[in-house]
C-alpha positions in Angstrom: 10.5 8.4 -55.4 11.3 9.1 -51.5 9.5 7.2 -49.1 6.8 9.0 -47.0 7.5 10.2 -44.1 6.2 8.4 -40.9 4.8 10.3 -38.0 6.4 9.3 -34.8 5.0 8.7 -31.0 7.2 8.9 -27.9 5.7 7.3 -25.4 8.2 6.5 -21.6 8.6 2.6 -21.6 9.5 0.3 -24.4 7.0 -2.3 -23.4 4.4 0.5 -23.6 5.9 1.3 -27.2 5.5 -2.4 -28.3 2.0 -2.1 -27.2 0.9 1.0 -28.8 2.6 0.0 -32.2 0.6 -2.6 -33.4 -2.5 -0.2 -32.9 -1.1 2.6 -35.3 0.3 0.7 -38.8 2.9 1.5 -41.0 2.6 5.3 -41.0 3.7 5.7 -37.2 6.8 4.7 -35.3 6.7 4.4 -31.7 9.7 4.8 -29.5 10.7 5.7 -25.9 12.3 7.8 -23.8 12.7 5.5 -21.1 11.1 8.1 -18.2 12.4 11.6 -17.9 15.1 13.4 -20.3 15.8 16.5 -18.6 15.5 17.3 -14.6 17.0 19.4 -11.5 20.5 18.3 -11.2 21.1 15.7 -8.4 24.7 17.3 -7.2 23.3 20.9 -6.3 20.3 22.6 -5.5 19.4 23.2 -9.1 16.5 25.9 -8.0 18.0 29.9 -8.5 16.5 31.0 -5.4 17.6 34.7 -6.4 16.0 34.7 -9.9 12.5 33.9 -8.3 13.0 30.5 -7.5 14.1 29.2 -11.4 14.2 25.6 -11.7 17.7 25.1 -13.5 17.1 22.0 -15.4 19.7 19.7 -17.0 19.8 16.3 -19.6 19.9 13.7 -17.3 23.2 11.9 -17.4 23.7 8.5 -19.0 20.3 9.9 -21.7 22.7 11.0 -24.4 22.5 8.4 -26.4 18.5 8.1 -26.0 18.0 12.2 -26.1 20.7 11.7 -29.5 18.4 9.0 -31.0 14.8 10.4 -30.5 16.8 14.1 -31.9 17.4 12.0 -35.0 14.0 10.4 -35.5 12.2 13.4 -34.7 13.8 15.2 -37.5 13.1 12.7 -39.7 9.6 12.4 -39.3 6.5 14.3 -40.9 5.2 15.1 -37.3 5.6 13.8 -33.4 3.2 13.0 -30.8 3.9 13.1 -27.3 1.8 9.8 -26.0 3.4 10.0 -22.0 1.3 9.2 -19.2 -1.8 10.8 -18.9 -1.4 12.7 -15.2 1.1 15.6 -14.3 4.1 13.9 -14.6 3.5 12.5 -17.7 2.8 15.7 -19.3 5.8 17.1 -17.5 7.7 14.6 -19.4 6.1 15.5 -22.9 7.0 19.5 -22.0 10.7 18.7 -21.5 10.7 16.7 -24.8 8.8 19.4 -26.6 12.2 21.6 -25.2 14.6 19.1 -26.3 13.3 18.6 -29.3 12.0 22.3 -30.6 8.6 21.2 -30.9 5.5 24.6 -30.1 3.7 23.1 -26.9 1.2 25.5 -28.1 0.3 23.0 -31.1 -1.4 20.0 -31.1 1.7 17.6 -30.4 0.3 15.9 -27.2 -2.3 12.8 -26.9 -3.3 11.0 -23.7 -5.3 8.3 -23.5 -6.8 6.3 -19.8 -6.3 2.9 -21.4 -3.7 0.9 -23.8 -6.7 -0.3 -26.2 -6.7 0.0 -30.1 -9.8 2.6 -30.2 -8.3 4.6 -27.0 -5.2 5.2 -29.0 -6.4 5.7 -32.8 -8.8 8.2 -30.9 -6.7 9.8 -29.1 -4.3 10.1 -32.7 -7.1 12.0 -33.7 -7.5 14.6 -31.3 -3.8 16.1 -29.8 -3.9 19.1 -28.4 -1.2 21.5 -27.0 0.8 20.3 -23.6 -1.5 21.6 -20.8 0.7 24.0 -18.6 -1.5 24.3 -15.8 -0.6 20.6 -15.3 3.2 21.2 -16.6 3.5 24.2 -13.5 1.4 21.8 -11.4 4.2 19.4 -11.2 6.8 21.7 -11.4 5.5 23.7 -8.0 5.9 20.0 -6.4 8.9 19.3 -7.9 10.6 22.8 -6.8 9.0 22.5 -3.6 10.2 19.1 -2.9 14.1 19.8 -3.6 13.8 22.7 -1.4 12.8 21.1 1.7 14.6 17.7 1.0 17.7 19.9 -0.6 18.2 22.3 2.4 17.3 20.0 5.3 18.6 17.2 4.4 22.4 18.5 4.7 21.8 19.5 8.2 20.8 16.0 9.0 23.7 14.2 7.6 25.9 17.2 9.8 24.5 17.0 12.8 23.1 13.4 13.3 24.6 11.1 10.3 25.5 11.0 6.6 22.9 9.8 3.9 19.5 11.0 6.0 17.1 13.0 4.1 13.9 14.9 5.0 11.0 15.6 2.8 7.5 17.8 2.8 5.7 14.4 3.2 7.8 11.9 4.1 8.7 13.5 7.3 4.6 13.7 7.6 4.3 10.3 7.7 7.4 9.5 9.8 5.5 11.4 12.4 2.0 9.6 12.3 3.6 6.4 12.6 6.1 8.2 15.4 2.9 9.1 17.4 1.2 5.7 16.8 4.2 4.2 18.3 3.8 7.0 21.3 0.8 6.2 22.0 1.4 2.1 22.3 4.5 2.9 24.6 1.5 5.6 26.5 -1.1 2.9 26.9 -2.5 1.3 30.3 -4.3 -2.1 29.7 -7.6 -2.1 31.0 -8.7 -5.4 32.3 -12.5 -6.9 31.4 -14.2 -10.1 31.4 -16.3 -11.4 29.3 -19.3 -14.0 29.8 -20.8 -16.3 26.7 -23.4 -18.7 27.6 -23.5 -21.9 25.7 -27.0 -22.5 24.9 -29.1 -25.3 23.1 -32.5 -25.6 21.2 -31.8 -28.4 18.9 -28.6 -26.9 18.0 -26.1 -25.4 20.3 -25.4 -21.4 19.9 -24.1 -18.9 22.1 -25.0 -15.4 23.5 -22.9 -13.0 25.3 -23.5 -11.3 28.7 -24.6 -7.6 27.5 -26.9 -6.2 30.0 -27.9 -5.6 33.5 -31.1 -4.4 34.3 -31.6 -3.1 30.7 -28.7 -1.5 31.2 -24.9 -2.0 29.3 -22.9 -4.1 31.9 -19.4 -4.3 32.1 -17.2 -6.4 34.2 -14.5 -5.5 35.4 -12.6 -8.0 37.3 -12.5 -11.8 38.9 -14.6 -11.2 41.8 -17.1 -9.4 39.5 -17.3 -12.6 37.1 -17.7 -15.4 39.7 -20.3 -13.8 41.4 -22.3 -13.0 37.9 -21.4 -16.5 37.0 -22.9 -17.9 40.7 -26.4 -15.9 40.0 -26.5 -17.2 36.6 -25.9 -21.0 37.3 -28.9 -20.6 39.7 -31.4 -18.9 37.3 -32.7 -20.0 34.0 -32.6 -19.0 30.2 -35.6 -17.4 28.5 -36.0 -15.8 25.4 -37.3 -12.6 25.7 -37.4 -11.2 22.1 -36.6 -12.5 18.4 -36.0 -10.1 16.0 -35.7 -11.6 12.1 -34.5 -9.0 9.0 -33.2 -9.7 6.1 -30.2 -7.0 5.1 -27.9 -6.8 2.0 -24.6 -5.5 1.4 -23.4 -3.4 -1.5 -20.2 -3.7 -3.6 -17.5 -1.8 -3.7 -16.3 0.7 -6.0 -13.6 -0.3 -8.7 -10.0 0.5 -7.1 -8.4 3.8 -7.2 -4.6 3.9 -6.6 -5.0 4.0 -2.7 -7.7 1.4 -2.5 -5.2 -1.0 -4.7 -2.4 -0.6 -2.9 -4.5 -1.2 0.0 -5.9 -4.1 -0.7 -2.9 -6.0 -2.5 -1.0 -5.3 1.0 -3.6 -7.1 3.1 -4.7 -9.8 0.2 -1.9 -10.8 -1.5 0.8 -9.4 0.7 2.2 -6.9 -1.7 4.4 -4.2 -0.8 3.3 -1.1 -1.8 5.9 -0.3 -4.4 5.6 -4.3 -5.5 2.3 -3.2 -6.2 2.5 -0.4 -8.9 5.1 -2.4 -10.2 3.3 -5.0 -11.3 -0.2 -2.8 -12.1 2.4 -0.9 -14.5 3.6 -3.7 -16.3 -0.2 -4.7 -16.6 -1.1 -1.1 -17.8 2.1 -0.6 -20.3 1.2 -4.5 -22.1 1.9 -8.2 -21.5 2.4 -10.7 -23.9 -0.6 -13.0 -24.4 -0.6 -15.8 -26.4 -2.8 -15.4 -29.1 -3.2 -12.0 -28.5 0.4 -10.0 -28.9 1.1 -7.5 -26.5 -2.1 -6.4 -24.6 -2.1 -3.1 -21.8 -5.2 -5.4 -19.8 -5.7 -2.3 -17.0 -6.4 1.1 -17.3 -4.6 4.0 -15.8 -2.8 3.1 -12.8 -2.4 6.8 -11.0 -5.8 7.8 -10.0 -8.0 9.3 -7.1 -11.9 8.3 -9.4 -14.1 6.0 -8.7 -15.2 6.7 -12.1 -15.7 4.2 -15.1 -16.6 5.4 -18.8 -20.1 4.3 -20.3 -17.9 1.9 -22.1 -16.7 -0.1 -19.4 -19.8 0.0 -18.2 -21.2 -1.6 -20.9 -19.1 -4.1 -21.8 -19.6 -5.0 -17.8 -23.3 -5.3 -18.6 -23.4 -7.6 -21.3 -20.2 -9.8 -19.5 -22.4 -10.3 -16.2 -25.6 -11.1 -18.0 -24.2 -13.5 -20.1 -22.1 -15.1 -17.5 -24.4 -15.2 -14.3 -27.9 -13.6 -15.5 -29.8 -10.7 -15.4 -30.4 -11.1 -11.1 -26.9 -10.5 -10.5 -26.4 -6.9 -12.8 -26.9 -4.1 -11.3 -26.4 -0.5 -12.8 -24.6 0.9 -9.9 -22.6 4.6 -10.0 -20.0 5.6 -7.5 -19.3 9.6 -7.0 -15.8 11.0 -5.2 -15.3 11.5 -1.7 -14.1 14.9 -3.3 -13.9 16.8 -6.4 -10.1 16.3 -7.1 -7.9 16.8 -10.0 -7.0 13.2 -10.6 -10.7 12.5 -12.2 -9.5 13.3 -15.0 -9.2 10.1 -14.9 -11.2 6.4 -14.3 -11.2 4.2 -11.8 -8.3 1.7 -12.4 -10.4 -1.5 -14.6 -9.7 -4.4 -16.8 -8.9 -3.1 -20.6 -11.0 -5.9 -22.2 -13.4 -7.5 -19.3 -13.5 -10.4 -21.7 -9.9 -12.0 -20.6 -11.1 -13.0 -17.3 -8.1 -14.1 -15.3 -8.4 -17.7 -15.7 -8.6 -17.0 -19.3 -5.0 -15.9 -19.5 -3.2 -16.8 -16.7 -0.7 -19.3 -18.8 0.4 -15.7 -20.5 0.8 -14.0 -16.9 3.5 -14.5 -14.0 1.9 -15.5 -10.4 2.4 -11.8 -9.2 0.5 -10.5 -12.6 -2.1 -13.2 -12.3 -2.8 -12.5 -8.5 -3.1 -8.4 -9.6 -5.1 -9.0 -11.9 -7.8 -10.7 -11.0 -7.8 -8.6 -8.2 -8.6 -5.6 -10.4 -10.8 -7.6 -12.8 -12.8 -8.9 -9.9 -13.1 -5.6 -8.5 -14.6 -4.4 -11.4 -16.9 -6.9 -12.5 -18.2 -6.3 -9.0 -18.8 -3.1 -8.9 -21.5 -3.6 -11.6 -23.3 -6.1 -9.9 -25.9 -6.7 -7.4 -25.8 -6.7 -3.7 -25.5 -9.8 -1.8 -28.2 -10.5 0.1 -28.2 -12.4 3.9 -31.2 -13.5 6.4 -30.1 -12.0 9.7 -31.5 -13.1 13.1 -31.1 -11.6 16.5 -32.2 -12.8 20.2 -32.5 -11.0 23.3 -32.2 -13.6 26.2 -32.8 -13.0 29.6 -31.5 -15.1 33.1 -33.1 -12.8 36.0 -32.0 -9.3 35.4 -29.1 -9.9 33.0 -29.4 -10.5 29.3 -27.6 -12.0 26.3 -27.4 -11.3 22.8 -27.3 -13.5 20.2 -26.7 -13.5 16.5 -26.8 -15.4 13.0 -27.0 -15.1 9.6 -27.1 -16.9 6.6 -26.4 -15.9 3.1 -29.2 -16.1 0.7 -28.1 -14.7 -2.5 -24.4 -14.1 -3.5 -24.7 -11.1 -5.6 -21.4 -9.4 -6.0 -19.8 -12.1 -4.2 -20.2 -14.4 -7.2 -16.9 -12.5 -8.3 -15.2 -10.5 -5.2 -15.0 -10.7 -1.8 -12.9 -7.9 0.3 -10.8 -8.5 2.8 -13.5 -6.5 4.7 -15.9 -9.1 3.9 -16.5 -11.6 6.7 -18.3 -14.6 5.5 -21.2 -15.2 8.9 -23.1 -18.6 7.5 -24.4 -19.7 11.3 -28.3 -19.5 11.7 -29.1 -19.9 15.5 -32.4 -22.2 15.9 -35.8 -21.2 15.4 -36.4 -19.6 18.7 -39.9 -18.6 20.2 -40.4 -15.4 22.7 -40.8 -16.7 26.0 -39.2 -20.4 25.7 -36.4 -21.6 28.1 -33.3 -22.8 27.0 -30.8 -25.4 28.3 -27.5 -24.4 29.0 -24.8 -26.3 28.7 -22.4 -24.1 29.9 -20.8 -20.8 30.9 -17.6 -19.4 30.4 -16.0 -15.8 32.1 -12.7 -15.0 30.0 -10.4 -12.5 31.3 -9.2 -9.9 28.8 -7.4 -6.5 28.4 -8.0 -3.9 26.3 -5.6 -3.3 23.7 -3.3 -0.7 22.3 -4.0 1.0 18.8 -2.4 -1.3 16.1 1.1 -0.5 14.4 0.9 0.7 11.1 1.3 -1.7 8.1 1.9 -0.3 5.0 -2.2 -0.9 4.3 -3.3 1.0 7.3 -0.5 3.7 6.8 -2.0 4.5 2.8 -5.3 4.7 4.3 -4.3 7.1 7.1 -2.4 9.4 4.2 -5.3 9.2 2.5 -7.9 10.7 4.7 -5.5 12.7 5.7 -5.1 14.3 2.4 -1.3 14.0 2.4 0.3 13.7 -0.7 -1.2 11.5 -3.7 -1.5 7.8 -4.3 1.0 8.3 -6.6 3.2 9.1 -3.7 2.8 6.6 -1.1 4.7 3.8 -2.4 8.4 6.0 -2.5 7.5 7.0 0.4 7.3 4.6 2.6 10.2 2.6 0.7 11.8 5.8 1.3 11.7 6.1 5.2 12.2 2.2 5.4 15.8 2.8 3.4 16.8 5.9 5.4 16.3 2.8 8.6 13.8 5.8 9.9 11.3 2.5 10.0 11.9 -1.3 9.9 9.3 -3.6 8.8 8.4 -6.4 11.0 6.5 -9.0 9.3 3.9 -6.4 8.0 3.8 -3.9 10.7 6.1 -0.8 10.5 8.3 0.1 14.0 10.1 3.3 14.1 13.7 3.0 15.0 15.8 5.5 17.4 17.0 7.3 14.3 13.1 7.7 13.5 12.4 9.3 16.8 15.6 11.7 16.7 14.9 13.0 13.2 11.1 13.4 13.6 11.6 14.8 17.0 14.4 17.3 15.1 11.9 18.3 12.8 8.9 18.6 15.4 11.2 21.5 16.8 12.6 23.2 14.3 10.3 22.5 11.3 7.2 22.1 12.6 4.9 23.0 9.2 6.9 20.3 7.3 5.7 17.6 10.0 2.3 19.2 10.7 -0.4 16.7 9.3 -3.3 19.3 8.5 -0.2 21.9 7.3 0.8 19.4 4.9 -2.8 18.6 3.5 -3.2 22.9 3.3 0.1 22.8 0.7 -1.3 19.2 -1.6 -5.0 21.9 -1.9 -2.8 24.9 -2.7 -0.4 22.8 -5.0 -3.7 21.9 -6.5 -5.2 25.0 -7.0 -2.0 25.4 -9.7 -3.6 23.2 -11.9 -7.3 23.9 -11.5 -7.8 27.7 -10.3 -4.7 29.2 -12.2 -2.6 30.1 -9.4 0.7 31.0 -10.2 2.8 28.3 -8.9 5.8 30.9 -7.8 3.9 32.1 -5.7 3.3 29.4 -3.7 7.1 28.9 -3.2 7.6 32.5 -2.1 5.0 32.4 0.6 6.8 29.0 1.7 10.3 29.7 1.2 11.1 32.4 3.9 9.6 30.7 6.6 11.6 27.8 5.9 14.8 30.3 5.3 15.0 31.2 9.0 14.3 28.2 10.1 16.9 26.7 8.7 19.3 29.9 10.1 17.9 28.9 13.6 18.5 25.1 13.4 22.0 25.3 12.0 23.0 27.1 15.3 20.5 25.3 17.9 21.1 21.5 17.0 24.1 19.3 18.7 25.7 16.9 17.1 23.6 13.8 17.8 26.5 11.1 19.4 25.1 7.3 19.3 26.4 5.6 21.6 28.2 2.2 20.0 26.3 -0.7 22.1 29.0 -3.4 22.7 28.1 -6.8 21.5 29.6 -8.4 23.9 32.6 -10.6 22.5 35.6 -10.6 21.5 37.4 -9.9 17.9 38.5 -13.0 16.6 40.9 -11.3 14.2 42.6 -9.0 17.0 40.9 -9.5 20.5 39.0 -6.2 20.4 35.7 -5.8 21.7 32.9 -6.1 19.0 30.4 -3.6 18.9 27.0 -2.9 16.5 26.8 -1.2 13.8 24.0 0.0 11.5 24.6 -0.4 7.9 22.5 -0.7 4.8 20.6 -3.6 5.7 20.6 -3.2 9.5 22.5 -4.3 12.0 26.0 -5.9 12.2 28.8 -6.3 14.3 32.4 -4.1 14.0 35.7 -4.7 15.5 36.2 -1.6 17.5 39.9 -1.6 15.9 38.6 0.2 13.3 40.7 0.9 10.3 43.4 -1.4 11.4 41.0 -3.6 12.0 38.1 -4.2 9.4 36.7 -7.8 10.9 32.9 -7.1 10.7 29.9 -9.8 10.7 26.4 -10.9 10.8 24.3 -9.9 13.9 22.2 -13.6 14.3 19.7 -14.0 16.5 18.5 -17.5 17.9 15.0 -18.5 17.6 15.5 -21.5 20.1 14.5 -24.1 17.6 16.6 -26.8 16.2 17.4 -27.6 12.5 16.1 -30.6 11.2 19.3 -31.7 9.4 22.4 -30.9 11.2 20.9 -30.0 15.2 22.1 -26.5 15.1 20.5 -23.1 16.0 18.0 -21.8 13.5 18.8 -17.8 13.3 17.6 -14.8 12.0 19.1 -13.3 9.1 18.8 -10.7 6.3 19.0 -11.5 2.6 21.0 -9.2 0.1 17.9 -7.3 -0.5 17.2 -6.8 3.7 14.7 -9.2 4.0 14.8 -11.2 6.8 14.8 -15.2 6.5 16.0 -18.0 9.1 18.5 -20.2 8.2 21.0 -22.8 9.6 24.0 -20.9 11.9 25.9 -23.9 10.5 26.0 -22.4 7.1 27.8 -22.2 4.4 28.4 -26.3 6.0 24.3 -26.9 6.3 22.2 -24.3 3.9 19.1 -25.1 5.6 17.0 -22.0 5.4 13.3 -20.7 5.7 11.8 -17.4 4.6 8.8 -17.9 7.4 9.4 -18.4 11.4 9.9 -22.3 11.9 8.2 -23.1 15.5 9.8 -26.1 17.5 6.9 -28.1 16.3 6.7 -31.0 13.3 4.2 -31.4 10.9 2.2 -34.5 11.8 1.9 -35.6 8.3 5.2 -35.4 6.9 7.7 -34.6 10.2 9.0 -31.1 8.1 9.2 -28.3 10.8 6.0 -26.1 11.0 6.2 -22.3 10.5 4.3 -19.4 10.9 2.1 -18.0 8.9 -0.2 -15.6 10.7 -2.5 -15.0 7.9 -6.2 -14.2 8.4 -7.3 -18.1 8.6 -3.9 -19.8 9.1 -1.8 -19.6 11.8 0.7 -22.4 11.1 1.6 -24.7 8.1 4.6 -27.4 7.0 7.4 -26.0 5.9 7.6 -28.6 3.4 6.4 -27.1 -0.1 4.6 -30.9 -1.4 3.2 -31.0 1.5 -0.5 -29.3 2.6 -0.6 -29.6 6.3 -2.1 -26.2 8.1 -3.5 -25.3 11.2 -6.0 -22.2 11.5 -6.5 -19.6 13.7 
């Protein structure tokens, strides 16, 4: 008798097929397709603009063997499910293998589900249903709209400034904002102020700063100003005019949508972007827990909702009462800054909020662990009570100038049992009981000069945020972008801020004139609504690409006549070749800069650009430099290498650590500004 026939599941990643086959049994196999099997071809165009703007797609090359393989098991089997992601791109993925592999999308073949859990995935078994097309056209209209732009403008970069440059519907978007940003540092005039903080005492000391002038907002403006506020104060004496006590709570956050994780992993735990849906996907597709086999612990990573099933919300319930008691739960529901496509799906959450971090953190690498708890945390707060503080304020008085001061004290921790945000600033300083119309010693009085300062460089944290209320492009999106514009050397990163380059400015600055739409911030966010409407008003998703395309047909036309060839001039380095006594001059390569012998081809000498960080190393008394890894990350290391290998991946500071004489580096982090560079060793100093 012939063995029965098993029913198979294709799913994208094999760690997500190891996951989802201990759920199904004997009856199912589950294999993957490792990502897409068919797409535009990378050597040409691929779209037939004449035949309506046809996408001409191809097998992807080096898939034969895996399109040959799932061919094979799909004939074999007594019926396939397509199980890819559940967003627009995964169902794009499941169309192509319906194509590939003559299955009807207009029969139930395709199952999605949010989360990589046993019921999720026996339910969704239950309930397939045919490939969604609105979706499928959806990502296609991106897809075709992308190659396009990238496709056509992207040659006239690499002719008339340099090979290898690219341009894209919203990565040449966000090269601008962060182009403008660094505009409007260059643009800005500091402003000088002072400020004046009184150093008072009642028992305790406190202070209060200068805020008024005759009931009105005072600010001063200079030296001169300052000494002769400070002179009328010294003379006059403190009183407290009125006290003002209220208590005030503040709510939890909403569990993390793709934009608010990358955000706060970049400013937490110092994640890239990119580093950051790496690792939630690996948490998402399964990890190996010991006792457990292979568990998906988050839900679905790609998402816009701040929504959570009754589930989830449940099992949050009964894990908070248990845990801290019923005082801390707190049935709270978060709605959308807008009605988007995306909530189709959750918020991103824990799978099982029983494996609390600590619980598994043997099974989970330090990256995982620090990701996860993030997200589990997150969660667990969400569904918890506010914390609660007892805030005081004081209006003091010295003639006809008055001071403001401020405490509070937290009284209950609420959600902050669990989670704190980087938002969150801890402020545990009562000031003393104070009584209206007491005087108060001073003990002293300080005037600090200051300047106002320019807006901030974009990190990779304020730069999702900005795309985000923008509305350009999708969370999905923001990580290859910006590793995108930092490979093209359109940006370099510094530390955590990103800084445009000259080749940033002359591309965007290209594009300002010649494409304007493409770089236009509110044009771009009009396309992402219109792309949108494909998917949930039915609009056909041609003609979206008609109405674009000849606009962006004569302006290429016009551009391909109009630009010069952009010359760089080759800055000289200023010595010598050693191989042939040319002069050296800099080059930009893939991971920055370098230095070239001018001989060039008979000459091919070429080396490290270092820079000098005037501090000494500890072993050998050379320079410390800066260099770049293999990767382009930049580290500090030795200049006596390969002799000495000393090396540091933070800024050493001519300064040793009192406790074990290792040299101190920086650190810059919210509370620490230095710290030994010794690992056994704990010394830090904070900000």
């Amino acid at each position: 008798m012939a063995a029965a026939k098993k029913n198979l599941v294709i799913v994208e990643s094999p760690s997500k097929a190891k996951t989802i086959g201990k759920f199904l049994g004997s009856r199912y196999k589950v294999i993957a397709s490792v990502g897409h099997v068919r797409d535009l071809p990378k050597s040409k165009l691929g779209i037939d603009i004449e035949n309506d703007f046809e996408p001409q797609y191809i097998s992807i090359r080096g898939k034969g063997d895996v399109i040959k393989e799932l061919k094979k098991e799909a004939k074999a089997a007594a019926k396939v499910y397509l199980a890819t992601d559940p967003d627009r791109e995964g169902e794009a993925i499941s169309w192509h293998l319906a194509y590939l592999l003559g299955i009807d999308q207009n029969k139930p073949c395709r199952i999605v589900f949010n989360e990589i859990t046993k019921k999720a995935v026996q339910a969704a078994i239950k309930n397939p249903r045919p490939i969604d097309l609105k979706l499928v056209d959806a990502q296609q209209a991106r897809r075709v709209l992308d190659r396009l732009v990238g496709y056509q403008i992207s040659p006239l970069l690499w002719r008339k400034v340099r090979r290898g440059l690219s341009a894209g519907r919203v990565q040449s978007a966000a090269l601008k904002i962060i182009c403008d940003r660094e505009n409007e540092i260059k643009a800005f005039v500091p402003q000088e102020y002072w400020t004046i903080t009184a150093e008072l005492k009642k028992g305790k000391k406190f202070s209060a700063k200068l805020a008024e002038y005759k009931n009105k907002k005072i600010t001063v403006e200079n030296k001169e100003q300052a000494d002769q506020i400070v002179s009328e104060l010294k003379a006059g004496t403190y009183l407290v005019k009125k006290v003002e006590e209220r208590d005030r709570s503040r709510k939890p956050y909403a569990p993390f949508t793709t934009s608010s994780l990358q955000q706060e992993a970049s400013t937490k735990l110092g994640f890239y972007t990119r580093k950051t849906m790496l690792i939630a996907q690996q948490l998402y597709e399964g990890v190996e827990i010991k006792g457990h086999g292979t568990v998906g612990l988050v839900s679905y990573i790609r998402t816009d909702s701040v929504r959570i099933s009754d589930e989830a919300r449940a099992a949050a319930k009964d894990y908070i009462l248990e845990q801290f008691g019923s005082e801390f739960y707190q049935n709270n529901v978060y709605s959308n800054k807008k009605k988007d496509v995306q909530d189709a799906h959750e918020a991103i959450r824990p799978s099982y909020v029983e494996m609390d971090p600590e619980s598994i953190r043997d099974s989970l690498s330090k990256d995982q662990y620090n990701l996860y708890r993030l997200i589990w945390s997150r969660f667990m707060a969400s569904q918890m009570s506010p914390a609660r503080f007892k805030g005081v304020s004081a209006s003091i008085v010295n003639g006809d100038y008055g001071f403001k001061a401020t405490g509070s004290k937290l009284v209950f921790e609420g959600y902050l049992k669990v989670y704190a945000s980087s938002k969150d600033e801890e402020n545990d300083k009562l000031l003393p009981h104070l009584e209206e119309g007491e005087s108060l010693e001073s003990t002293d009085l300080l005037s600090e000069q200051n300047f106002t300062q320019p807006p901030a460089r974009f990190t990779e944290a304020s730069l999702v945020k900005d795309l985000e209320e923008k509305d350009i492009g999708r969370p999905s999106t923001y990580a290859p972008i910006i590793a995108t514009i930092i490979d093209r050397k359109y940006v370099t990163r510094e530390k955590k801020t990103l800084i445009p380059t000259e080749l940033g400015f002359i591309v965007t600055q290209m594009m300002e004139d010649y494409f304007k739409e493409i770089v236009d911030t509110g044009f771009t966010a009009q396309m992402e609504d219109k792309l949108d409407e494909v998917e949930v008003k039915d609009v056909d998703w041609k003609d979206i690409i008609r109405d674009y395309y000849g606009t962006l047909e004569k302006e290429l036309e016009v551009a391909d006549k109009e630009i010069e060839k952009v010359e760089f001039k080759e800055e000289p380095t200023g010595e010598l070749c050693e191989k042939c006594g040319k002069p050296m001059v800099i080059k930009h390569g893939r991971f920055g800069e370098f230095a070239a012998c001018t001989g060039y081809p008979e000459c091919k000498n070429t080396k490290p650009i270092v820079k000098s960080i005037n501090v000494k190393c500890p072993k050998c008394g050379k320079d410390i430099v800066a260099r770049r890894s293999k990767t382009g990350r930049v580290f500090y290391g030795c200049s006596g290498y390969p002799d000495c290998q000393q090396s540091y991946w933070n800024k050493p500071i001519d300064r040793k650590c009192p406790k074990c004489g290792s040299l101190l580096v920086e650190k810059n982090t919210k509370k620490i500004k230095y710290a030994c560079s010794n690992s056994e060793c704990d010394y830090k100093e904070e900000q």
